[in-house]
N, C-alpha and C positions, 0 to 999 in steps of 0.2 A: 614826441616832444620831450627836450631834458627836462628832470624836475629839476628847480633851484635849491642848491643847496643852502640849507638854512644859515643865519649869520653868526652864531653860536657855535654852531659846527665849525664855521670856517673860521672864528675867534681861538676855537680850542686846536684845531689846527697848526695855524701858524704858530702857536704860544709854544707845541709842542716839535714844531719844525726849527724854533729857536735858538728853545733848551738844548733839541740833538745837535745843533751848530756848533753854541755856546760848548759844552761838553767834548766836543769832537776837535774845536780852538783851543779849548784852554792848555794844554800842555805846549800851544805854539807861544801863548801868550806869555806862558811862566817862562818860557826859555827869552824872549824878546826883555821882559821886564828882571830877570835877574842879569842880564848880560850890563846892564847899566848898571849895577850895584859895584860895591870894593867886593872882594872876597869875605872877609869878615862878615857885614850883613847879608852875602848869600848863605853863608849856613845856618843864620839866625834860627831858633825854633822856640817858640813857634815864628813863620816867617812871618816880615814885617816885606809888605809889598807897596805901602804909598807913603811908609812916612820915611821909611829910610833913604839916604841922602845918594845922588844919581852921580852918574860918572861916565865917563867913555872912554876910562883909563884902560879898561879892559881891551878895546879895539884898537887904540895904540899898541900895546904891547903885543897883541895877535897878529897884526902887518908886521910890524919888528921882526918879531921870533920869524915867522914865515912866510914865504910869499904867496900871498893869497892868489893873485890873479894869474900864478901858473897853475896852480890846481885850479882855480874855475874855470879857465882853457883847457889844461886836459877833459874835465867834467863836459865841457862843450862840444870839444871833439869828438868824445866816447860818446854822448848821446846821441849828436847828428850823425856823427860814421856807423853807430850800429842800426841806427833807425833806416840810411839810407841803405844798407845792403840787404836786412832785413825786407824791406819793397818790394826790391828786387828779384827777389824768389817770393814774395808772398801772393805778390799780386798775379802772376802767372800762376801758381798752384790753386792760388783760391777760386781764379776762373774756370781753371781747370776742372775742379770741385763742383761749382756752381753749376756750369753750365754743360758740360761733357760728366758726368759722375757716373762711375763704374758700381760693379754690384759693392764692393767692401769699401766705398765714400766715407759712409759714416762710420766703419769701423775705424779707418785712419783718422778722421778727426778727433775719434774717442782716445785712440792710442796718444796722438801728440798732445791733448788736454793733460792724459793721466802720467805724460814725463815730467807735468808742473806740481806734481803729488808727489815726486822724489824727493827728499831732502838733499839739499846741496853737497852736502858736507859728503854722503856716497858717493859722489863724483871726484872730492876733491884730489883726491891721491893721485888715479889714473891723471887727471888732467893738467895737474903738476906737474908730474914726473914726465908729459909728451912736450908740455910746453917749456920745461928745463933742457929735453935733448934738442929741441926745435929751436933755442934758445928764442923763446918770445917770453919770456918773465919779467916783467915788468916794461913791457913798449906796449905802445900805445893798437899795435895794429889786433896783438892776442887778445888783447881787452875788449875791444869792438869786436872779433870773433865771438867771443865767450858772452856778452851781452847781446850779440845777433841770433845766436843759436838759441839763448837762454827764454827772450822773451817771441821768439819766432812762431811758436805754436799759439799764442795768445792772437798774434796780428793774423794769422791765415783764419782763424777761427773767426775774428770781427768781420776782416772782410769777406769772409765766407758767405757770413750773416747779411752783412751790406747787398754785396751780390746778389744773391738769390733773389732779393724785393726786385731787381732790374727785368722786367718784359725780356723772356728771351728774343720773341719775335722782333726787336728793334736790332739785335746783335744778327740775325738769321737776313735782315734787309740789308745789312751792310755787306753781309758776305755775299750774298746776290748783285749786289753793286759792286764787285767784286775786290773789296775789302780784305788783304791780308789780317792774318792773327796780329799782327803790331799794331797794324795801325789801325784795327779793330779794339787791341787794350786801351793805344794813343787817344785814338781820337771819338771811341763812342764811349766805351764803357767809364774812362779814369772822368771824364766831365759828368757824366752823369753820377759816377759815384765822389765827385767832392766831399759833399758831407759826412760820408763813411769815411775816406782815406787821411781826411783832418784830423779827423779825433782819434783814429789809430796812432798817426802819426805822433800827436799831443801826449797822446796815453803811453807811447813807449819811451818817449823821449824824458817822461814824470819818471817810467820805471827805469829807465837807462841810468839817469840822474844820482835816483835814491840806492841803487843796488851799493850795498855794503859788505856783502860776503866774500864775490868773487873780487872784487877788488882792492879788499883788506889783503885777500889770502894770496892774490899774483901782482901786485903792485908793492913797491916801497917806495921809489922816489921818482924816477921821469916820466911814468906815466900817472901818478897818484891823481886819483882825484877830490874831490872834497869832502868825500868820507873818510879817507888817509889824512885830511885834515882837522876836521874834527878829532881822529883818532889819536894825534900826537898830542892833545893834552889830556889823556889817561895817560898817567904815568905810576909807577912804585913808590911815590912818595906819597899819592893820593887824588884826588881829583879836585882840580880849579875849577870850580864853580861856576864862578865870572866868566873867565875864562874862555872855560868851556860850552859855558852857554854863548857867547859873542863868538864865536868861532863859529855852533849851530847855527846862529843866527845867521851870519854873511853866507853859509853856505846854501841855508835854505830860500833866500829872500830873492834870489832868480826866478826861482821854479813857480815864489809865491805871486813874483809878478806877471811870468807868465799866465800858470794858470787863473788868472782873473783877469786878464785882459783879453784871456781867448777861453773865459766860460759858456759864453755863448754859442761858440762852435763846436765844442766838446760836448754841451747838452746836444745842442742840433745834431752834431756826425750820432752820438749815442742813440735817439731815439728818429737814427733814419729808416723810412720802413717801418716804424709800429704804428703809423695811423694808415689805414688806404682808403 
């Protein structure tokens, strides 16, 4: 029988589940609360965060200067186009994995983990200079390459994990009932693994979103997406503040409504398979 855990405990808890919240927000909230200010009281110091006077002059002039809602369509396309091809090969290698594994399984999983321990920037040269002769420098389709490949070892590794909790014995009845490999993916294994393939799905599509390296470094203008937008107000003359914080703001407040309206599924896909 569980013991109860005390009510002091679970006070000191949550108090301390808060505070990591609170601390883990604040830098969203300083960016949301100075994007209302003039320029002027964003540089204030020390800052004055409640009594200085509010504005949305700053998001006027950021639609103005730029068109927002083509970068957040490219940003849309980049994350659903990489996510969806990304599936594609993830989901056949990871079953593959799962449930056929050779002697050197986990050596290939270790190997595609530790391509995520490269730093970027060692790539950048080669991967330039193929995608300059390829002429794919700034379209949309290089990019969703470069974020399929990028975050690709992350999604076989989830569903790797998801997979293996799956009874092989239910995948071994279908092929007795004689069940091709598709429609063996189709129709036993992708239902039973929903909750896994959700929150992969959720998770690449947050990292597809946020990536600001490779698309700083092979984007400028018709693929950009809304880290190329935040990015044009650093300028030589200095940084807008306002600005630039309402600019982070529109560009992060998809992802923020996203993920909160699909937290539920993201816990759930994340801890499929740790209770049995």
């Amino acid at each position: 029988m569980a013991r109860a855990v005390p009510k002091s405990r679970r006070w000191l808890m949550t108090i301390i589940a808060w505070a990591i919240a609170f601390v883990i927000f604040f830098p969203i909230l300083w960016t949301i609360i100075t994007s209302f200010k003039t320029e002027g009281d964003a540089v204030l110091s020390p800052p004055d965060l409640l009594t200085a006077g509010w504005t949305t002059e700053s998001y006027g002039v950021v639609q103005d200067r730029s068109n927002y809602f083509k970068f957040a369509m490219n940003s849309v396309m980049l994350a659903l186009g990489s996510t969806a091809f990304a599936l594609l090969l993830a989901i056949p290698a990871a079953w593959a994995m799962a449930f056929a594994p050779g002697k050197r399984t986990k050596d290939l999983l270790m190997w595609m983990l530790s391509t995520k321990m490269m730093p970027p920037v060692g790539a950048l040269i080669p991967i330039y200079l193929i995608f300059r002769d390829l002429h794919l420098l700034d379209t949309r389709g290089g990019i969703i390459t470069v974020l399929m490949l990028l975050n690709l070892p992350i999604i076989i590794w989830m569903l790797y994990t998801y997979f293996k909790e799956i009874p092989g014995e239910i995948l071994e009845a279908s092929r007795m009932d004689g069940a091709s490999v598709g429609k063996e993916l189709i129709y036993v294994l992708a239902p039973m693994a929903i909750p896994g393939i959700a929150s992969t799905v959720l998770l690449n599509v947050i990292l597809a979103w946020n990536e600001a390296f490779w698309t700083l470094s092979l984007t400028t203008k018709n693929a950009a997406p809304l880290t190329q937008f935040i990015a044009s107000y650093s300028s030589p003359e200095g940084l807008f503040w306002a600005k630039l914080s309402a600019a982070s703001t529109m560009a992060i407040a998809p992802i923020l409504v996203l993920g909160w309206f699909a937290q539920k599924q993201l816990v759930r896909g994340l801890t499929f398979g740790a209770v049995k």
